[in-house]
C-alpha positions in Angstrom: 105.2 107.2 94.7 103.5 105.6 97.9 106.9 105.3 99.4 108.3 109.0 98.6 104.8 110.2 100.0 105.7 108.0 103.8 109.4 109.3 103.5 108.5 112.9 102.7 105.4 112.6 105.7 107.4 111.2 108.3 109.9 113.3 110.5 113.5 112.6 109.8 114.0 110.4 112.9 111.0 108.3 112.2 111.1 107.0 108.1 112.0 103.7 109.1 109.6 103.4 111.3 107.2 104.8 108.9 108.1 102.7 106.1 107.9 99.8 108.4 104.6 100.2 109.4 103.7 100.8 105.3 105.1 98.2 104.3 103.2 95.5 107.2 99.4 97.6 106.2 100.2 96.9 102.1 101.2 94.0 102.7 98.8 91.9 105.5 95.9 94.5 104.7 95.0 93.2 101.1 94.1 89.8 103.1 90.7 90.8 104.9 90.1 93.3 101.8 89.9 89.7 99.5 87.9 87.8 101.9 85.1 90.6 102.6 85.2 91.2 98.8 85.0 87.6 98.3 82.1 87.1 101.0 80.5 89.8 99.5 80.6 88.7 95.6 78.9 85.5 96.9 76.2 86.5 99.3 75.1 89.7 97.5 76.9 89.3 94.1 79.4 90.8 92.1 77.5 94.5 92.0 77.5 95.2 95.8 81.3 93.7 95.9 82.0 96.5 93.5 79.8 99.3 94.8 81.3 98.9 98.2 85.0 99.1 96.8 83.9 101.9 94.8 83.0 103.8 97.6 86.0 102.7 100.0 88.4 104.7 97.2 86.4 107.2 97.1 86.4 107.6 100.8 89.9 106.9 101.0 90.8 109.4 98.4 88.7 112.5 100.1 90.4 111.6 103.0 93.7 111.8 101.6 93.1 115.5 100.5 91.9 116.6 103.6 94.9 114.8 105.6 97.8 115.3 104.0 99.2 119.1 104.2 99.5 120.8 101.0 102.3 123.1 100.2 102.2 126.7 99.8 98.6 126.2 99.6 98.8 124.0 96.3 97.7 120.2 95.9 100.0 117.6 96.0 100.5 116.5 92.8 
């Protein structure tokens, strides 16, 4: 579904590119997510590791809503 959402944002000249530069954020981005995670589980324990990723989705997820354009004034489902 991540995919259809890059393909359906990007103009019609630019999905490679767009699927491109998807695929290179899922797939190096994941790397400094595990080490702060990990950094954080040690120094503070396992409760701020999870309260911090709590809040990054949650972040990420408003964000989402307010960004991406809704049609005929309905959310994306």
């Amino acid at each position: 579904m991540e995919k259809a959402l890059v393909a359906d944002l990007a103009t019609s000249g630019a999905k490679g590119t767009a699927l491109g530069f998807y695929s290179i954020v899922t797939g190096i981005g994941p790397f400094p997510a595990s080490l702060l995670t990990g950094w954080l589980w040690q120094t503070f324990g396992a409760e701020t590791s999870f309260y911090l990723n709590g809040i990054i989705a949650v972040f990420a997820s408003v964000l989402l809503f307010i960004i991406l354009p809704s049609k005929k004034g309905e959310l994306i489902h």
